[in-house]
FILUMKE-851078 format. One record per atom (N, C-alpha, C, CB): atom name; residue number from 1; x, y, z. Coordinates in steps of 0.2 Angstrom, whole numbers, plus 5000, padded with zeros to 4 digits. Glycine has a CB too. Example, Ala and Ser with C-alpha at 12.3 -4.5 7.8 and 13.67 -1.06 7.14 Angstrom:
2
[rec N, 1, [5066, 4972, 5039]],
[rec CA, 1, [5062, 4978, 5039]],
[rec C, 1, [5066, 4984, 5039]],
[rec CB, 1, [5057, 4978, 5045]],
[rec N, 2, [5064, 4989, 5035]],
[rec CA, 2, [5068, 4995, 5036]],
[rec C, 2, [5064, 5000, 5039]],
[rec CB, 2, [5070, 4997, 5029]],
END
This chain:
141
[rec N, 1, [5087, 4954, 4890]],
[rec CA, 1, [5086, 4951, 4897]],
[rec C, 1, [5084, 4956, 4902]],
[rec CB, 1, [5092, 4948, 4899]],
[rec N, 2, [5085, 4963, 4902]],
[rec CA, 2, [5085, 4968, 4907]],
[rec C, 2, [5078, 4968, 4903]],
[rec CB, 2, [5091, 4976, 4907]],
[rec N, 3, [5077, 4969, 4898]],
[rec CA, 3, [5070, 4973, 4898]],
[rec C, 3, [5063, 4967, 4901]],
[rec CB, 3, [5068, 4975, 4888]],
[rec N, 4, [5065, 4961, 4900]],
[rec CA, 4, [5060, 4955, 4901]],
[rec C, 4, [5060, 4958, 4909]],
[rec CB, 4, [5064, 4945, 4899]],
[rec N, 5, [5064, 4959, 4914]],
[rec CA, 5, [5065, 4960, 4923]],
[rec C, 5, [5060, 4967, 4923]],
[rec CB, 5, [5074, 4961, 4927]],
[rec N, 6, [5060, 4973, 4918]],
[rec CA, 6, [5056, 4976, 4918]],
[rec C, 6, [5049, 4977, 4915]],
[rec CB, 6, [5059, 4977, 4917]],
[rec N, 7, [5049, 4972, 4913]],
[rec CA, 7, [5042, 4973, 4911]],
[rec C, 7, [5038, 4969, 4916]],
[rec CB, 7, [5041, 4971, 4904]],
[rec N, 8, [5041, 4961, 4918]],
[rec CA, 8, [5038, 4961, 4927]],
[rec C, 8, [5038, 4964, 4931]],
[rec CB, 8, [5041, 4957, 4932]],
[rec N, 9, [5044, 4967, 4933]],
[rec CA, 9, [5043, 4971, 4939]],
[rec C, 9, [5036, 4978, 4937]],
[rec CB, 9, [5051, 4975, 4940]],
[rec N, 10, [5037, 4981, 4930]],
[rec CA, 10, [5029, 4982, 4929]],
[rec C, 10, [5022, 4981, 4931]],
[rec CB, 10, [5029, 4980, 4924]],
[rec N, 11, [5022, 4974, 4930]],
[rec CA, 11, [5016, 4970, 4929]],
[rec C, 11, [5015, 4968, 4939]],
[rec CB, 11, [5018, 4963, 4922]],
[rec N, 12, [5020, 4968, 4942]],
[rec CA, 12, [5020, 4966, 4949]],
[rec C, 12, [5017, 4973, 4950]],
[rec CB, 12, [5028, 4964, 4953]],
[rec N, 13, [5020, 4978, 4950]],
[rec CA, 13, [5018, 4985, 4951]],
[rec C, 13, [5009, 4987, 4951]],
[rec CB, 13, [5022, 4989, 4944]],
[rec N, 14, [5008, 4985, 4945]],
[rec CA, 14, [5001, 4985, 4943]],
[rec C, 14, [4997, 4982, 4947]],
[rec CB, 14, [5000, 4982, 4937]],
[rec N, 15, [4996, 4977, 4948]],
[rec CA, 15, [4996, 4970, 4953]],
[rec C, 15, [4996, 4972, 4957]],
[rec CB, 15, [5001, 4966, 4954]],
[rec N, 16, [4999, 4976, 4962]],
[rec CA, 16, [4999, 4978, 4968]],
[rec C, 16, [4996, 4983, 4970]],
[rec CB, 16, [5002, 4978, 4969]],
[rec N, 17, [4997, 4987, 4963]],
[rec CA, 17, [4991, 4996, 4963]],
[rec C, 17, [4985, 4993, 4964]],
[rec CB, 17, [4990, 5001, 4953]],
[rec N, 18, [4984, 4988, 4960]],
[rec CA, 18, [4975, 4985, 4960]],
[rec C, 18, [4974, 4982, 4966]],
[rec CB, 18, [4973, 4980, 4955]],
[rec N, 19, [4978, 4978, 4969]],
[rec CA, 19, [4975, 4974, 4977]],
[rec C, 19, [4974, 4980, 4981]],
[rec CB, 19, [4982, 4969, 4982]],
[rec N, 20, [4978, 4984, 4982]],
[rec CA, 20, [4978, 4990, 4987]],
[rec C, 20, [4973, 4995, 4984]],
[rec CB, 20, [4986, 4993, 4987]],
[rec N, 21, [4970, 4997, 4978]],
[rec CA, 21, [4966, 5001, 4978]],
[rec C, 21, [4957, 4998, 4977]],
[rec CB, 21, [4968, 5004, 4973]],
[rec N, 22, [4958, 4991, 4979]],
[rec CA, 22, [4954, 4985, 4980]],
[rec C, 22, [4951, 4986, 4987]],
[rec CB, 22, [4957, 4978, 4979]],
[rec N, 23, [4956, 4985, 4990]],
[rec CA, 23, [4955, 4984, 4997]],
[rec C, 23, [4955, 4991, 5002]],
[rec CB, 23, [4961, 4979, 4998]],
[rec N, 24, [4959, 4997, 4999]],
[rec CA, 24, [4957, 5003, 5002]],
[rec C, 24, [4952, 5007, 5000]],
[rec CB, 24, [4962, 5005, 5002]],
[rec N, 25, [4950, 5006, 4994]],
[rec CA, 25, [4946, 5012, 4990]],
[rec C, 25, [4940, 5011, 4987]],
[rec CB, 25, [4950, 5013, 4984]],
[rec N, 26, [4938, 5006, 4983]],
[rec CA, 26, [4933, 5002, 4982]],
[rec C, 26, [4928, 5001, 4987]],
[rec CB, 26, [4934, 4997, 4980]],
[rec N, 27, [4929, 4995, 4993]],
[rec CA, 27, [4927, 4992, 4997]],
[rec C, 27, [4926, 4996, 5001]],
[rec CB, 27, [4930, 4988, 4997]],
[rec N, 28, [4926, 5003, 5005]],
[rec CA, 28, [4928, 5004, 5009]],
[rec C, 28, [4924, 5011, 5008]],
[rec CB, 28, [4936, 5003, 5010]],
[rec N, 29, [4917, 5011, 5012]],
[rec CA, 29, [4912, 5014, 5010]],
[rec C, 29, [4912, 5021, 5013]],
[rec CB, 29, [4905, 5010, 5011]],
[rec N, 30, [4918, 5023, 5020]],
[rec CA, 30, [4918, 5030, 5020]],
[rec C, 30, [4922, 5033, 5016]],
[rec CB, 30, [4919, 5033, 5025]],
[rec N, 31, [4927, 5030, 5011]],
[rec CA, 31, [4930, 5034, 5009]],
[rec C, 31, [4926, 5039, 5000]],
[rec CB, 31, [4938, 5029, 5007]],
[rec N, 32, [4921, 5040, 5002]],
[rec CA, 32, [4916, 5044, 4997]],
[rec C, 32, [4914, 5049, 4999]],
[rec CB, 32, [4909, 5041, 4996]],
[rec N, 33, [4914, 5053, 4998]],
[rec CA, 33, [4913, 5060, 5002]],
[rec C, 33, [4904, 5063, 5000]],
[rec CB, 33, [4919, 5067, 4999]],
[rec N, 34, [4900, 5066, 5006]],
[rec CA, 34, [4894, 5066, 5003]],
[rec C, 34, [4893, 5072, 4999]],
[rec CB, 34, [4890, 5064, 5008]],
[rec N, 35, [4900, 5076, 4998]],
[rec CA, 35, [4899, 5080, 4992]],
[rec C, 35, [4899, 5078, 4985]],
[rec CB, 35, [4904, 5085, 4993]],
[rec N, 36, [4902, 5071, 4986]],
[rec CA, 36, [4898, 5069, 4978]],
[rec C, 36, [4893, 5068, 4975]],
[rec CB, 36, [4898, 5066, 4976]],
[rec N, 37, [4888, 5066, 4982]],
[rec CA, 37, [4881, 5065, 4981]],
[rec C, 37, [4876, 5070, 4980]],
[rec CB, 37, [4880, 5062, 4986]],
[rec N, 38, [4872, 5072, 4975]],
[rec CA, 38, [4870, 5065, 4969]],
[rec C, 38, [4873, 5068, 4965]],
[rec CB, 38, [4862, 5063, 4967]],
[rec N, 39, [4877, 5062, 4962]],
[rec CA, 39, [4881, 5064, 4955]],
[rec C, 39, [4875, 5068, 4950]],
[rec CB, 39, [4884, 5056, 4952]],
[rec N, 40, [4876, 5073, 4946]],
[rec CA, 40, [4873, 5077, 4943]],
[rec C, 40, [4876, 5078, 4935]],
[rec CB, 40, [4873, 5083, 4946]],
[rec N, 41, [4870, 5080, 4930]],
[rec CA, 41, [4873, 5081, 4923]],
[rec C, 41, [4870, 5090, 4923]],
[rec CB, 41, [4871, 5075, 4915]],
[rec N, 42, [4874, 5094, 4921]],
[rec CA, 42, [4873, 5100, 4919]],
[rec C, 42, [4872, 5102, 4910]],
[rec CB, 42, [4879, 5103, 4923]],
[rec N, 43, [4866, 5102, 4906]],
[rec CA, 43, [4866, 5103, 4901]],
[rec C, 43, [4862, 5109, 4897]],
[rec CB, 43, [4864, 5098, 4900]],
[rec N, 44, [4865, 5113, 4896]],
[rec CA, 44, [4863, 5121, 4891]],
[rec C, 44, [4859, 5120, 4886]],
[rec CB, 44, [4869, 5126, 4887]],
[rec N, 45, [4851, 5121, 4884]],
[rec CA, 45, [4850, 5121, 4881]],
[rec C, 45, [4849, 5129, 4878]],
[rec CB, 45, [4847, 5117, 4882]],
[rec N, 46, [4845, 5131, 4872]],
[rec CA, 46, [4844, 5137, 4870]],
[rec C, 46, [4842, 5142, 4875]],
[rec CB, 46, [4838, 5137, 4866]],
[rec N, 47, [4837, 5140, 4877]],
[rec CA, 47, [4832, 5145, 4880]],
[rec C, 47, [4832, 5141, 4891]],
[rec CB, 47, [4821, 5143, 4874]],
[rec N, 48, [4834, 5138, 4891]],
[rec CA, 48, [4836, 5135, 4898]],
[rec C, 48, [4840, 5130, 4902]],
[rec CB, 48, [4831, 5134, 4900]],
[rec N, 49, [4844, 5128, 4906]],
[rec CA, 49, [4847, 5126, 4910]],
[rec C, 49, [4843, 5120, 4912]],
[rec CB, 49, [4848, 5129, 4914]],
[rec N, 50, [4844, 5114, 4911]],
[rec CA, 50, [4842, 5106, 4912]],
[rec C, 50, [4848, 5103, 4918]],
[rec CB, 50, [4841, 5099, 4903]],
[rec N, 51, [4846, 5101, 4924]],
[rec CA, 51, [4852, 5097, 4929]],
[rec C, 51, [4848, 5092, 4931]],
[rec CB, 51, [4854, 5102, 4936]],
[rec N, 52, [4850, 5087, 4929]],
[rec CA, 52, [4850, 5080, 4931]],
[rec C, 52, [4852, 5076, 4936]],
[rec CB, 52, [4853, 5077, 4926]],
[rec N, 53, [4850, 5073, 4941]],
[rec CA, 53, [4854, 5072, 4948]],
[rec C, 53, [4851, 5065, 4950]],
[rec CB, 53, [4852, 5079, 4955]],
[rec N, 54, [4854, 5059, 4949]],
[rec CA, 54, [4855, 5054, 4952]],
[rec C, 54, [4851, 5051, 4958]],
[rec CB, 54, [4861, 5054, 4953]],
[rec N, 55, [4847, 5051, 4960]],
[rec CA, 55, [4846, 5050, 4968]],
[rec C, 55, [4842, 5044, 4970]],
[rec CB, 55, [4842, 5056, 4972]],
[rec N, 56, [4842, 5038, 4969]],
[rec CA, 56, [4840, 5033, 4971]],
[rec C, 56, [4836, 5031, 4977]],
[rec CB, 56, [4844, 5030, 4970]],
[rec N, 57, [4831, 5030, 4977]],
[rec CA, 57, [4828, 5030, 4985]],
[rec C, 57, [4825, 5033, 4987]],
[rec CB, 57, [4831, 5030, 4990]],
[rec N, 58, [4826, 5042, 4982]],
[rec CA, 58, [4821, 5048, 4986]],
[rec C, 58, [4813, 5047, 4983]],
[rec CB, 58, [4823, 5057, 4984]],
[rec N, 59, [4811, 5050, 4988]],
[rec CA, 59, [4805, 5052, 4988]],
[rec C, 59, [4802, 5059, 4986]],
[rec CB, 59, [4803, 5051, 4992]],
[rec N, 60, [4799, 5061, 4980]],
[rec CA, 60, [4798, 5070, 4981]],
[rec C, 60, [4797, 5074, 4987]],
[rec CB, 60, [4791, 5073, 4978]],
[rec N, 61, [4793, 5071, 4991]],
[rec CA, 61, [4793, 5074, 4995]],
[rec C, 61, [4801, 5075, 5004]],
[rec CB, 61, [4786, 5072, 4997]],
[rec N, 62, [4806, 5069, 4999]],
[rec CA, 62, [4810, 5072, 5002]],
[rec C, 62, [4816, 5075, 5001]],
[rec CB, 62, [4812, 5068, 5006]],
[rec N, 63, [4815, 5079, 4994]],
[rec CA, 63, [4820, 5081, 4991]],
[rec C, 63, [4817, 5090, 4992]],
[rec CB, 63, [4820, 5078, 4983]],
[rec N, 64, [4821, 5094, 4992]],
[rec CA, 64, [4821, 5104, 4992]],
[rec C, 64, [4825, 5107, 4988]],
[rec CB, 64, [4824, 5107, 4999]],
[rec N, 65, [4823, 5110, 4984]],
[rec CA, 65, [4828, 5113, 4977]],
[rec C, 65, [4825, 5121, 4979]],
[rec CB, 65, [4826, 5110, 4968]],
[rec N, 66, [4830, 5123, 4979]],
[rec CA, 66, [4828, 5133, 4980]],
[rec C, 66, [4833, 5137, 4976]],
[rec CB, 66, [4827, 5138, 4990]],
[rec N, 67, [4833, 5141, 4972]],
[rec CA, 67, [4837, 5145, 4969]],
[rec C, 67, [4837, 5154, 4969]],
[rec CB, 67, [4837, 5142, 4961]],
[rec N, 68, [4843, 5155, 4968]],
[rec CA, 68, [4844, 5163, 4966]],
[rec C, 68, [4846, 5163, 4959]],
[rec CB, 68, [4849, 5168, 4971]],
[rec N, 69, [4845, 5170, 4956]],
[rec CA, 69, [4848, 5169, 4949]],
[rec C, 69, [4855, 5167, 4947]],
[rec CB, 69, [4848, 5174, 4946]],
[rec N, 70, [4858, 5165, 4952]],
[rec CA, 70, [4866, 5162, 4951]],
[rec C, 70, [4867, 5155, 4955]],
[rec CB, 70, [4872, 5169, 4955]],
[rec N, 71, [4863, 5154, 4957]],
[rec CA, 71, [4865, 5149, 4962]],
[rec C, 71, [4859, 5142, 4962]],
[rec CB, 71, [4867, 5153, 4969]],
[rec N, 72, [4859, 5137, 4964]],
[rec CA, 72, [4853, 5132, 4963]],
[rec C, 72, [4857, 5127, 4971]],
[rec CB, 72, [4852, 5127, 4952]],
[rec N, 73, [4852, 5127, 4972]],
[rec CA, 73, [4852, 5120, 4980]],
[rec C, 73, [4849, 5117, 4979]],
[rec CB, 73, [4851, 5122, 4987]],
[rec N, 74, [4849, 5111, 4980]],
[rec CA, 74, [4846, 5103, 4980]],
[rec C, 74, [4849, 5102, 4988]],
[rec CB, 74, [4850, 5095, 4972]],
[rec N, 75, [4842, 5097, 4992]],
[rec CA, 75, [4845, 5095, 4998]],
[rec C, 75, [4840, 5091, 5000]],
[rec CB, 75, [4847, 5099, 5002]],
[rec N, 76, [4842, 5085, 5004]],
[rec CA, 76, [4835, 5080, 5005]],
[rec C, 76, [4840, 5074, 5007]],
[rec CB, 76, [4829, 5078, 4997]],
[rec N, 77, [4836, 5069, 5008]],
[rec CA, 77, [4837, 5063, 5010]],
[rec C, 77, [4836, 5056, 5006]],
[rec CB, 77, [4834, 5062, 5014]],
[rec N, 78, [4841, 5053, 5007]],
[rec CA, 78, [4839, 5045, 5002]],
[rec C, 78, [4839, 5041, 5007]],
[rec CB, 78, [4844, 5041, 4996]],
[rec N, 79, [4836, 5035, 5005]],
[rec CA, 79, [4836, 5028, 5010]],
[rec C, 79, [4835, 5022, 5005]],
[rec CB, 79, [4827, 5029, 5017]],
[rec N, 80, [4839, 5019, 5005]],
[rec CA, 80, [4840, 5011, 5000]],
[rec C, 80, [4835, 5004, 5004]],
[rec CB, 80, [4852, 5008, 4999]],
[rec N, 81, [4835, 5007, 5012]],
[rec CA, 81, [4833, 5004, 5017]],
[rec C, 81, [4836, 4995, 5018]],
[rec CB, 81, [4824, 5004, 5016]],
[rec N, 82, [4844, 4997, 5016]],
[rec CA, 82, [4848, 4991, 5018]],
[rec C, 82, [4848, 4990, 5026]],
[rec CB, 82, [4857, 4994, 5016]],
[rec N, 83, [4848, 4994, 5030]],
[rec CA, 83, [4847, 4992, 5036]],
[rec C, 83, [4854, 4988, 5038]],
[rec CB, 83, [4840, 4987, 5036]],
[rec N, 84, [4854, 4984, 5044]],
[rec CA, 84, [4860, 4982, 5048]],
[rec C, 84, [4863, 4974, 5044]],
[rec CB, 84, [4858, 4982, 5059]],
[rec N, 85, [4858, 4972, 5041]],
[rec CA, 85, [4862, 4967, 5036]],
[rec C, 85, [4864, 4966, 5030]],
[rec CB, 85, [4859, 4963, 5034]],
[rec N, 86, [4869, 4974, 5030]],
[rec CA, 86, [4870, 4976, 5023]],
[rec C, 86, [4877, 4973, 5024]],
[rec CB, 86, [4869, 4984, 5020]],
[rec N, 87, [4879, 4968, 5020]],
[rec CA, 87, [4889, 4967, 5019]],
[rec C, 87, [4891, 4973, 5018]],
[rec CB, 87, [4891, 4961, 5012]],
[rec N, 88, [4889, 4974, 5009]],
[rec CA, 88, [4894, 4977, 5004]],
[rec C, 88, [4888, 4983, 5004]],
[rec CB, 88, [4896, 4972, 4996]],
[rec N, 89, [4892, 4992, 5003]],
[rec CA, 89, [4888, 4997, 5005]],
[rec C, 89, [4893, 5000, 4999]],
[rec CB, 89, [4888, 5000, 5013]],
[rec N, 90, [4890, 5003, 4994]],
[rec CA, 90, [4895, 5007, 4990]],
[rec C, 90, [4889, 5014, 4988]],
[rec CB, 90, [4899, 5002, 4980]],
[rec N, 91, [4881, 5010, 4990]],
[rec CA, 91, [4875, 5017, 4986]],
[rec C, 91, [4873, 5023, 4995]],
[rec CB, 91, [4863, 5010, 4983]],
[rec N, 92, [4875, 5028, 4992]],
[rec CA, 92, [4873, 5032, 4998]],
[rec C, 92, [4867, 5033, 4999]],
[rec CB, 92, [4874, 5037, 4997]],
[rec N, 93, [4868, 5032, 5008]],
[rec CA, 93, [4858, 5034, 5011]],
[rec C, 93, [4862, 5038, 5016]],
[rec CB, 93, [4852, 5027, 5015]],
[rec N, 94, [4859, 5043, 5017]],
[rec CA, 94, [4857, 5049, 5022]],
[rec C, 94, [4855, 5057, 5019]],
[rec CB, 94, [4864, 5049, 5026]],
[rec N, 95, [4857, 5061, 5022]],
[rec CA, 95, [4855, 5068, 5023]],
[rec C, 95, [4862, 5069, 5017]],
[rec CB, 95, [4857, 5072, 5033]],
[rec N, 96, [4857, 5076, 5011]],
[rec CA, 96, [4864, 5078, 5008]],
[rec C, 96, [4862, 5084, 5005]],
[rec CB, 96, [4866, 5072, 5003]],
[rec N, 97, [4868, 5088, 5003]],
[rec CA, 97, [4864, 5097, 5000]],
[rec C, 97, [4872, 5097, 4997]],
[rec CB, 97, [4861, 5106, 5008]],
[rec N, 98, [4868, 5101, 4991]],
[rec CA, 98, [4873, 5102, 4988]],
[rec C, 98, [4871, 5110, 4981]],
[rec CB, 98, [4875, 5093, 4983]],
[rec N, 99, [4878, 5112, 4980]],
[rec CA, 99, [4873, 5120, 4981]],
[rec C, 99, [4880, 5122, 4973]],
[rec CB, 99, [4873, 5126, 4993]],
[rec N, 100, [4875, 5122, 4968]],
[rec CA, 100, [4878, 5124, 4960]],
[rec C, 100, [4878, 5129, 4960]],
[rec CB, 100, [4875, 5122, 4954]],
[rec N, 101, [4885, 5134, 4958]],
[rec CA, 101, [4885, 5141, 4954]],
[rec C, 101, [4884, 5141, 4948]],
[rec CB, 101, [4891, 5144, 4955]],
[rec N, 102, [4879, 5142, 4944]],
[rec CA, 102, [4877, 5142, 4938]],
[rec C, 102, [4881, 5147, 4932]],
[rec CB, 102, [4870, 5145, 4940]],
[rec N, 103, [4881, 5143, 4926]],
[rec CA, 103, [4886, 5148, 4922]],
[rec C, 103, [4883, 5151, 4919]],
[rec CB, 103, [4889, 5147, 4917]],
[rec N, 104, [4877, 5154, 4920]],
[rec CA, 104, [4871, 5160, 4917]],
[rec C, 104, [4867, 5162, 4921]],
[rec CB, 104, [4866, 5157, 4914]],
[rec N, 105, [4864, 5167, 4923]],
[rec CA, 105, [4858, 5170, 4925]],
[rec C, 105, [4851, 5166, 4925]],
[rec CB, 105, [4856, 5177, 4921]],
[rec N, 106, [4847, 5162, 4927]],
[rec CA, 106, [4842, 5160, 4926]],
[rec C, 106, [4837, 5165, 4933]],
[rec CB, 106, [4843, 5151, 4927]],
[rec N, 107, [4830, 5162, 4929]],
[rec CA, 107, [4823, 5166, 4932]],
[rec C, 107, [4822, 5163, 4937]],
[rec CB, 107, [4816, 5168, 4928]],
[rec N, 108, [4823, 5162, 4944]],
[rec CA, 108, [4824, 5159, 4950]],
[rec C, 108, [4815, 5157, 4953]],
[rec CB, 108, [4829, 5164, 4955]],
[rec N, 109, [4812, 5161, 4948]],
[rec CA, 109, [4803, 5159, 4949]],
[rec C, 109, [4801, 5156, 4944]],
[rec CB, 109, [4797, 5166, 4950]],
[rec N, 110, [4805, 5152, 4938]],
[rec CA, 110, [4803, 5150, 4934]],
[rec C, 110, [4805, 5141, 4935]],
[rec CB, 110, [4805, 5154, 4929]],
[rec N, 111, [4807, 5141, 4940]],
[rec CA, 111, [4810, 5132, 4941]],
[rec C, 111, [4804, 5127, 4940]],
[rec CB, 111, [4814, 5129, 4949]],
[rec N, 112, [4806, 5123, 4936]],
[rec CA, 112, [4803, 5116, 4938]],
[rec C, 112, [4807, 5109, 4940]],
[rec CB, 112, [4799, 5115, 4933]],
[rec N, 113, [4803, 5105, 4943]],
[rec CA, 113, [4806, 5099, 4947]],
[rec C, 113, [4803, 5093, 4946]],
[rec CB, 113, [4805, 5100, 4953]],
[rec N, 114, [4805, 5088, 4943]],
[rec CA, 114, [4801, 5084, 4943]],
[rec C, 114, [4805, 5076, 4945]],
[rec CB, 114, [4798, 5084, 4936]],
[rec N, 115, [4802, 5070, 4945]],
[rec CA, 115, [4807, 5066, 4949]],
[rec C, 115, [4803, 5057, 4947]],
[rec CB, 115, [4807, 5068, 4958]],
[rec N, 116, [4808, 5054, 4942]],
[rec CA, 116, [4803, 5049, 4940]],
[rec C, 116, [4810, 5043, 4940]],
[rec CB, 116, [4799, 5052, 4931]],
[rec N, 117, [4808, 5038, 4942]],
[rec CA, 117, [4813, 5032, 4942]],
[rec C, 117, [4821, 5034, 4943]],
[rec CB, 117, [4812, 5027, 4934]],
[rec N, 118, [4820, 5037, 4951]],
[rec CA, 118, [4826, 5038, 4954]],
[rec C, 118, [4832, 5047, 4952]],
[rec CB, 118, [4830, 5030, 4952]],
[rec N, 119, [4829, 5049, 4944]],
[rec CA, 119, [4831, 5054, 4942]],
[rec C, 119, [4829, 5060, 4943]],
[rec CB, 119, [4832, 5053, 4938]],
[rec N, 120, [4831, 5064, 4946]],
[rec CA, 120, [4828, 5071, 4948]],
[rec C, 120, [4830, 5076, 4940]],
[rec CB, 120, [4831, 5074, 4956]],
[rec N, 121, [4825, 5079, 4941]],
[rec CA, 121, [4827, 5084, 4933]],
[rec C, 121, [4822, 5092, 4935]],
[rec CB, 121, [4824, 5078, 4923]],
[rec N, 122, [4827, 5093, 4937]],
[rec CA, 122, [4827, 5104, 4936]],
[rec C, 122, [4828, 5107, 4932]],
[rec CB, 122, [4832, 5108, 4939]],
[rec N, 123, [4822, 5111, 4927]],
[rec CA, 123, [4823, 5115, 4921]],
[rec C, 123, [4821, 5121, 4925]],
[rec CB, 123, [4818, 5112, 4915]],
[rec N, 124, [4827, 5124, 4924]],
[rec CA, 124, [4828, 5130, 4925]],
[rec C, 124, [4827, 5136, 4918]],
[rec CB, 124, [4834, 5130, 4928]],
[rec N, 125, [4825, 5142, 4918]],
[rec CA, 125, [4824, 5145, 4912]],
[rec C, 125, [4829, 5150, 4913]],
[rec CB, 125, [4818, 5147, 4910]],
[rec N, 126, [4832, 5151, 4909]],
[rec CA, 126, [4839, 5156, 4909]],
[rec C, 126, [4835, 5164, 4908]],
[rec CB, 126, [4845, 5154, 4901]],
[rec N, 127, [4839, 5169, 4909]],
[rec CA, 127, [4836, 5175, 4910]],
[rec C, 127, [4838, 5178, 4905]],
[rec CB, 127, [4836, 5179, 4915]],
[rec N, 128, [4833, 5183, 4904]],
[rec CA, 128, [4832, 5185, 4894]],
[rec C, 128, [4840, 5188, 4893]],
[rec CB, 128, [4823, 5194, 4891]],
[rec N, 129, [4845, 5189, 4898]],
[rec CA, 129, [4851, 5193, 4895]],
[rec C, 129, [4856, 5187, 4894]],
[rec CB, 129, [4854, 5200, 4900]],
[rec N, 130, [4854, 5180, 4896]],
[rec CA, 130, [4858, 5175, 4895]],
[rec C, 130, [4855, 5171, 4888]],
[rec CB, 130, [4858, 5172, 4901]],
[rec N, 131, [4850, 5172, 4886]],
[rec CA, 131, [4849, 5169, 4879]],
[rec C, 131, [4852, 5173, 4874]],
[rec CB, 131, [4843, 5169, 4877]],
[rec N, 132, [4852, 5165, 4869]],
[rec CA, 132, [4857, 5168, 4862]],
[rec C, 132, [4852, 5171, 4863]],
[rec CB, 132, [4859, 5165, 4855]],
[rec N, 133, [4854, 5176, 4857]],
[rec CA, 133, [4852, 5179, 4850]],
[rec C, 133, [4852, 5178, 4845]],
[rec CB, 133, [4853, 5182, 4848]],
[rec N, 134, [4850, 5179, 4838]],
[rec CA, 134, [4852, 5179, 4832]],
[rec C, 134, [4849, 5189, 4829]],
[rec CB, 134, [4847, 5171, 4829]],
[rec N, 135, [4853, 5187, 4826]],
[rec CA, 135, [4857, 5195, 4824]],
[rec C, 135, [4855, 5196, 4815]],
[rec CB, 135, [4868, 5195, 4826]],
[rec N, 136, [4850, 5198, 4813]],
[rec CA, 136, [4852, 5198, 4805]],
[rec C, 136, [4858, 5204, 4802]],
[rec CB, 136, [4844, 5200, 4802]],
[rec N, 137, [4862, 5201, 4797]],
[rec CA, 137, [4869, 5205, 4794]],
[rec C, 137, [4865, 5210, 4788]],
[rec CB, 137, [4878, 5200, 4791]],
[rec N, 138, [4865, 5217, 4791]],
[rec CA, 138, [4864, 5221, 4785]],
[rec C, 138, [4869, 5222, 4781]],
[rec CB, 138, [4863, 5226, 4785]],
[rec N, 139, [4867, 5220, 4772]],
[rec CA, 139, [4871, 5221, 4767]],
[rec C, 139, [4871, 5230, 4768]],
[rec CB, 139, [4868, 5217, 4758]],
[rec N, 140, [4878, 5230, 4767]],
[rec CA, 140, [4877, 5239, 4764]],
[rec C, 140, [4883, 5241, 4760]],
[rec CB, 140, [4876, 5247, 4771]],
[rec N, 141, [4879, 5244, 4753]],
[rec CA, 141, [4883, 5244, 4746]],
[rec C, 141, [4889, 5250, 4745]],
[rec CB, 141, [4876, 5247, 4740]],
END
């Protein structure tokens, strides 16, 4: 019988985690910080650095990427052009910069930028002391 009151009181619990993180969290478009924006994938390949970045709405010419060999900035603007009849607001528009420390040395005059159905993509080329190597093993008798 005790365990049947706990496993409601469980399920009330639950229940109530979700109304409340419904109604505070979800819904509730400043609670987003515009340091998340634009969500990004960071991927190592051999020979360079590929960053993927989310940004719906931009335009090339409103997007700015400049790097050093340690560091890569993206910063620009989106507009979804919801305007003052928007109900429900969860996609970010405004002003946004966001600024990666890199886990490698990349050639900061070697970037490229391209921007096709909302996904920005930065191929960066890693600098010759951050690439593998391959090493041949001398047999010795």
């Amino acid at each position: 019988m005790a365990g049947d009151h706990a496993a409601e009181v469980d399920r009330i619990r639950a229940d109530v985690d979700r109304v409340f993180a419904d109604a505070f969290f979800r819904s509730w478009p400043f609670t987003r910080s515009v340091a998340d924006f634009p969500p990004t994938d960071l991927v190592s390949e051999d020979d360079k650095l590929v960053l993927l970045a989310a940004v719906p709405g931009a335009r090339p010419e409103d997007i700015s990427v400049s790097a050093t060999t340690s560091t890569l900035a993206v910063s620009g603007q989106v507009s979804l052009g919801n305007g003052e009849s928007c109900i429900w607001k969860e996609c970010f528009s405004g002003t946004f910069r966001k600024i990666f420390r890199l886990p490698v040395p990349i050639e900061p005059d070697k970037i490229e930028a391209s921007l096709k159905d909302g996904i920005l993509r930065i191929t960066m080329v890693k600098a010759d002391e951050a690439r593998p190597r391959s090493v041949k093993i001398q047999v010795t008798a």
